[in-house]
N, C-alpha and C positions, 0 to 999 in steps of 0.2 A: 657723523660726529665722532672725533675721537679724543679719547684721555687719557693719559698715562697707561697706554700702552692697548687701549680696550676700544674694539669700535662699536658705536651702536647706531643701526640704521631706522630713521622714523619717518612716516608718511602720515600726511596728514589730510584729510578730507573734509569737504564740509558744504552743504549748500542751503538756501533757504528755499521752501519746498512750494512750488507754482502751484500745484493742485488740491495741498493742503495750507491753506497760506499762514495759519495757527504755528507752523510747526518750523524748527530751525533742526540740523539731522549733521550730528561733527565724528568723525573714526579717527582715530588714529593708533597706526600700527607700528610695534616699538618691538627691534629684534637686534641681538648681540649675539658677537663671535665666543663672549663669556660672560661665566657666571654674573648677575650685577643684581643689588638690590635696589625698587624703582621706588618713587615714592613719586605722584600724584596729588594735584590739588588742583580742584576745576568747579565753577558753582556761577553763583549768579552775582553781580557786582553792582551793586547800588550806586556808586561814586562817580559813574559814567555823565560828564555833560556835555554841552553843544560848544563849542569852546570858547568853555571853560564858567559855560554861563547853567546852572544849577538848576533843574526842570521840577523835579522831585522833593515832594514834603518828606516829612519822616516816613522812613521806611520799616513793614512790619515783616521780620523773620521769619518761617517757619521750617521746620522737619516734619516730613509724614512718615506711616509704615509704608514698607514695601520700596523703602530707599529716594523717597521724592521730594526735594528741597525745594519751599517757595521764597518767592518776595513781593509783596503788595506795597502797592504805594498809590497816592496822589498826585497830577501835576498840579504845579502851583499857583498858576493865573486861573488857568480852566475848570479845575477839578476832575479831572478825568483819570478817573481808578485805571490803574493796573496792576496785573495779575499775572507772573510768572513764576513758572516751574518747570523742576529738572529733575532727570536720572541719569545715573553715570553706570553703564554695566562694564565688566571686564570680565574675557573668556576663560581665566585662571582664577585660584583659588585666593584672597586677600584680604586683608582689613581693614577696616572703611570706617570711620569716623568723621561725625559732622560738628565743623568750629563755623562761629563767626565773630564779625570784627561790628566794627559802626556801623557799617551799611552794606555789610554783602554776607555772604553764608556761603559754605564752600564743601564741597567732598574732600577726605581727604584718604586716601589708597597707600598703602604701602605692600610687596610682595618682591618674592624672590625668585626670580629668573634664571634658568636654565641657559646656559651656553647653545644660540641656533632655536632656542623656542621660539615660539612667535605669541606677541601679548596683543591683543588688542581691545579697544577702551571705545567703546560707543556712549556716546552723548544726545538724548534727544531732550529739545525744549521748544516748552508752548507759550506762547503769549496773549491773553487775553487784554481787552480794554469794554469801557464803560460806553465805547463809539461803534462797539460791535453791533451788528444789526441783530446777532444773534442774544446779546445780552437781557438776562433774565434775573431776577432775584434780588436782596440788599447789598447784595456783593457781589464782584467780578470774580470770575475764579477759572483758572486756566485749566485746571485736570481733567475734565473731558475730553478736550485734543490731546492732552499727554497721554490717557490712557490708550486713545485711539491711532495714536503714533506706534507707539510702546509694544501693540499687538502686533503691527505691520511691523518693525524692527528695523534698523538703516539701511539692511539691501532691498527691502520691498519699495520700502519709501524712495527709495533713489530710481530705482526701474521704472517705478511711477510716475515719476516726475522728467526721467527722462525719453521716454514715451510723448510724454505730453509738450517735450518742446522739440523732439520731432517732429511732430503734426504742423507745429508753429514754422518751423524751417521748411519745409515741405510744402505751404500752403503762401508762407511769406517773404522766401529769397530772394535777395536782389543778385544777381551774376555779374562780376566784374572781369571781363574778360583783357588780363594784364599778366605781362611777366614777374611783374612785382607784387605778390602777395600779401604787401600791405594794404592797400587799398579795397581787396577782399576784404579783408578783416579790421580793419576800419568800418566799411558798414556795418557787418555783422555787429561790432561790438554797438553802431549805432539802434541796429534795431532791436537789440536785446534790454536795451537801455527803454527805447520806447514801450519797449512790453511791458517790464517791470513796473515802469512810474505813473500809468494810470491806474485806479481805480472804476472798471468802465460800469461798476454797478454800485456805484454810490457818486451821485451829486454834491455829498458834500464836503468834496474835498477837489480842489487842485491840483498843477504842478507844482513843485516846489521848486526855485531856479538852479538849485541842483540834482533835484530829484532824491534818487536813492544813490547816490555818484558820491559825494562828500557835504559837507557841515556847512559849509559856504551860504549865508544870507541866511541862515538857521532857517530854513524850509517855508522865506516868503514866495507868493505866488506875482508874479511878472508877468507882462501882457507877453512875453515869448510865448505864452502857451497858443493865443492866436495868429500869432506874426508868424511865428517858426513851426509847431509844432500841431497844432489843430489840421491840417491840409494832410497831413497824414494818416490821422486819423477818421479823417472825412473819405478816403477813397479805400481802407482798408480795414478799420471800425468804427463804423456808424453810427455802434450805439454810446461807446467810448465817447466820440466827438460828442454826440447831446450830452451826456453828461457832462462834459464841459464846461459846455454853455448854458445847461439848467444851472449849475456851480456861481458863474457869471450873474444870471436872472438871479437869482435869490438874495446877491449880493446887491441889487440893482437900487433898493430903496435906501439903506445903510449909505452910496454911494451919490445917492442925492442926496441927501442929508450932508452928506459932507462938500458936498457943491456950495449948496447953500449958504452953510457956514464959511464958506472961503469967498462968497461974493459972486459965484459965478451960476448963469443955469443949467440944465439937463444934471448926468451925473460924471463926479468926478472917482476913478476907481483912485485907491490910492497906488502909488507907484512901487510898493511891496507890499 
């Protein structure tokens, strides 16, 4: 990036973390050929919808010690608490003040830069929910995986996490033997897609017809998961696929019921 005369180089990192799944782990590393003064603002955003359709009751702010900004909320139909929180560090010396607006709370960093220093700004954040299996107490509250994030730091948490989808590659490659290296990577990007959007140890949840891919049918569940997607998981996780279809049975009486009322018998699921 450059400006009136000044270049400044930034890299940005960031993944959502497989074997801690509480935990989202963001770097980014910001370096110039001169002096610059940076200023920063990164936090949590409450304003976020499904587009443009609004999930979230009021949202409650907070600041902790030790630099960790939350937001708790409701969703609106379900009632289903959640519970996030952040820390923002940086390897330089700075000043850090926390503002918020209607619905989001933010860090806000300013500091002065060395010509050729290198700055870098780690971000880890956890998310809790009331759907959690682990969920305890009159309120959701994420700071337990932030803390336990926070201790590992973004390079343990990334080697751990990249470890663990080597195993997955290692164990579940498909080999596409072609000159053209799209079609490699085409699968690959399909089976990464598969891994991500089950849940194989909770039933009570589906696929969504986007999954975790984009916003598209706001995360209704389509019989693609048995047409298309089930057959894969039946020759490669087993217990993935039963959940599935325990997902389906549970649904199974709701879906008479709704038979019924439309005039017809056995059951009818609905078509999202």
């Amino acid at each position: 990036w450059k400006k009136n005369g000044k270049s400044v180089k930034l890299e940005f990192h960031r993944f959502v973390s497989y074997t801690k799944k509480h935990i989202v782990a963001q770097k980014v590393i910001i370096e110039s050929d001169d002096d610059i003064v940076l200023k920063i603002k990164s936090g949590i955003d409450g304003k976020i919808t499904n587009t443009g359709v609004q999930h979230f009751g009021p949202v409650q702010l907070r600041s902790y010690p030790d630099g960790i900004i939350g937001l708790y909320a409701k969703t609106l139909q379900s009632d289903v608490e959640v519970s996030v929180k952040s820390t923002l560090k940086c390897n330089i010396d700075n000043k850090c003040y926390i503002t918020t607006d209607r619905r989001s709370v933010f860090f806000n960093m300013e500091l002065s830069v060395k010509a050729n220093q290198k700055v870098e700004f780690e971000k880890l954040s956890a998310y809790a929910t009331s759907r959690d299996f682990e969920y305890e107490g009159p309120s959701v509250d994420a700071g337990n995986y932030l803390d336990e994030a926070g201790k590992c730091g973004y390079d343990l948490l990334f080697k751990e996490n990249e470890e663990d989808w080597h195993n997955f590659w290692n164990q579940n490659s498909i080999i596409i033997e072609s000159d053209n290296n799209f079609y490699q990577k085409a699968v690959n990007f399909a089976l990464y897609h598969l891994r991500i959007m089950a849940r194989g140890e909770d039933n009570r949840l589906g696929i969504g017809a986007k999954a975790l891919s984009g916003e598209g049918y706001k995360g209704h569940s389509f019989w693609d998961t048995e047409i298309f997607i089930l057959p894969y998981y039946i020759y490669t996780a087993p217990q993935t696929a039963r959940k599935l279809l325990e997902y389906r049975y549970k649904l199974l009486d709701a879906s008479r019921k709704k038979a019924k009322e439309y005039g017809y018998e056995g059951a009818m699921y609905p078509w999202e």
